[in-house]
C-alpha positions in Angstrom: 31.6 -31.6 -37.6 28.8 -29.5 -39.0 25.3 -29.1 -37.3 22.4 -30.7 -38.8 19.6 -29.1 -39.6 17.5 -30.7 -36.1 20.8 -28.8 -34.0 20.0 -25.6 -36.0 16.0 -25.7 -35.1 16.8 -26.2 -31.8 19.6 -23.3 -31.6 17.0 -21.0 -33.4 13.7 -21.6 -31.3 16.2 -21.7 -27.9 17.3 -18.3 -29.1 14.0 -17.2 -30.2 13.0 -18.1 -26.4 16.1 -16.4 -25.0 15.4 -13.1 -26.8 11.6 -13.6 -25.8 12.9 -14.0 -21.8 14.9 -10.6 -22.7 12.1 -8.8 -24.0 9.5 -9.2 -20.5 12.2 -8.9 -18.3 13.4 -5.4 -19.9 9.6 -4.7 -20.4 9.1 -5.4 -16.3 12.6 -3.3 -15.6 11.5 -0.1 -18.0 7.7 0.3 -16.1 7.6 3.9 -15.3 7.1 4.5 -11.9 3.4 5.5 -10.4 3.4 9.1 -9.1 3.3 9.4 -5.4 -0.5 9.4 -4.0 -0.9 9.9 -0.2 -3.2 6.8 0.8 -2.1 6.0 4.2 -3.7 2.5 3.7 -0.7 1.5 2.1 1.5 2.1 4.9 1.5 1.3 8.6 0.9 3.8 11.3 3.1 3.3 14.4 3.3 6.5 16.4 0.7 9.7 16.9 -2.3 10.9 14.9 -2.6 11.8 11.5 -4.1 15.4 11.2 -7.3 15.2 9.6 -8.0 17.9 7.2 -4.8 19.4 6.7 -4.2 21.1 3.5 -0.5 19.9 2.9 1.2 17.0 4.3 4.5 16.5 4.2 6.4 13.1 4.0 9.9 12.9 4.8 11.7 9.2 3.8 13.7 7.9 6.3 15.8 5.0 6.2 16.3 3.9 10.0 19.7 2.5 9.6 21.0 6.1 8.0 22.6 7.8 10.8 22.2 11.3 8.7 18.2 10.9 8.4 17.6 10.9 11.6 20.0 13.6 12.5 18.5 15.7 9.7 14.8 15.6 11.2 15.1 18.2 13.5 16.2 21.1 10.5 12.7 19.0 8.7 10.8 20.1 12.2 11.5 23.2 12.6 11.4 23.8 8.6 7.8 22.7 8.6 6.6 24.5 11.5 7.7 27.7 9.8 5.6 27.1 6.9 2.1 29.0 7.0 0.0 27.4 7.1 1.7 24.7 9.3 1.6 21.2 7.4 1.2 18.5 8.6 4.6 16.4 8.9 5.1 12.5 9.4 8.2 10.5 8.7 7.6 7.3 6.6 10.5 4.5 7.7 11.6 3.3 4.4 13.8 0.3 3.6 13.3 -1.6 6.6 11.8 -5.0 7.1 11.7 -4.8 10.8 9.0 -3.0 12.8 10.5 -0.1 14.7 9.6 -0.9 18.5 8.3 2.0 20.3 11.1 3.0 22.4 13.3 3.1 19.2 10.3 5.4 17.8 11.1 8.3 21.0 14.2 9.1 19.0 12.0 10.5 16.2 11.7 14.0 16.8 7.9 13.6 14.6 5.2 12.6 16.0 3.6 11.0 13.6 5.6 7.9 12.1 4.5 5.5 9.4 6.4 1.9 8.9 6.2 1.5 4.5 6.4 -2.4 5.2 5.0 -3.4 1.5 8.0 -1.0 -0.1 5.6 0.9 -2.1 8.1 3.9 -1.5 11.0 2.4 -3.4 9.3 -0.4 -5.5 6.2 1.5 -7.2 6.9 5.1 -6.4 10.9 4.5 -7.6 12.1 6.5 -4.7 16.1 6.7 -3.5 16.5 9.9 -2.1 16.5 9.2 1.8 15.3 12.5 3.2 13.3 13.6 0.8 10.3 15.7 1.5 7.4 14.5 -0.5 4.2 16.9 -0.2 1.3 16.5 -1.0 -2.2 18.3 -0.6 -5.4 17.4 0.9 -6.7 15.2 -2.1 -3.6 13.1 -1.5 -1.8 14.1 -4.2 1.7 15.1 -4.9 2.0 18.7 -5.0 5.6 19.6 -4.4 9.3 17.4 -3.6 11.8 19.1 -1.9 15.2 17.3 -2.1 16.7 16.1 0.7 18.8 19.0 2.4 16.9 21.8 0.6 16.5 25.4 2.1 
């Protein structure tokens, strides 16, 4: 039985729609991701001080549940306090819903620790690499990324 000319409309503007649908959703999915500015309003602090007037900070993502981030810190430590100048270092706790309670926070060898409860790390910065230093300079913004691992 053929269509009639009503069932071919309809199959048109429902595909018209369809392809419409297709179009934001790629459009939302191809956004280019924001380049990393250091505003620690976005995030929220939960152990130590932030150094005030340091000419480089460095970040280092850490996913809590990733066994190999937190081993890795200590190599991040002692890598950052043989810089000169020293910078200052903080670990951001990425990928984590939960609030890190502050006994679990003594098993960070930094002293400074920031929670990125509002995902900014992986949703508008685009960020995977767990363990990646992110640096940036006094303005707040990115200056450097050292992979995760990197001499």
């Amino acid at each position: 039985m053929p269509l009639s000319s009503r069932a071919w409309a309809r199959l048109g503007w429902l595909l018209t729609a369809l392809s419409l649908i297709a179009f934001v959703v790629a459009m939302i999915l191809a956004r280019p991701a924001a380049r990393p500015t250091w505003d620690p309003a976005r995030f929220v602090l939960l152990a130590g001080a932030p150094a005030a007037n340091q000419a480089r900070t460095w970040i280092v993502a850490v996913n809590p549940a990733c066994a190999h981030c937190r081993a890795s810190l200590p190599s991040v430590v002692a890598r950052a306090r043989g810089q000169s100048p020293e910078p200052a270092l903080a670990v951001l706790l990425v990928d984590t819903p939960a609030r890190w309670s502050a006994d679990s926070l003594k098993a960070l060898p930094a002293a400074v620790v920031w929670w990125d409860s509002a995902a900014v790390w992986r949703r508008v910065w685009r960020r995977t690499a767990y363990g990646e230093i992110l640096v940036f300079g006094a303005d707040g913004r990115l200056a450097e990324e050292l992979p995760p691992g990197s001499p």
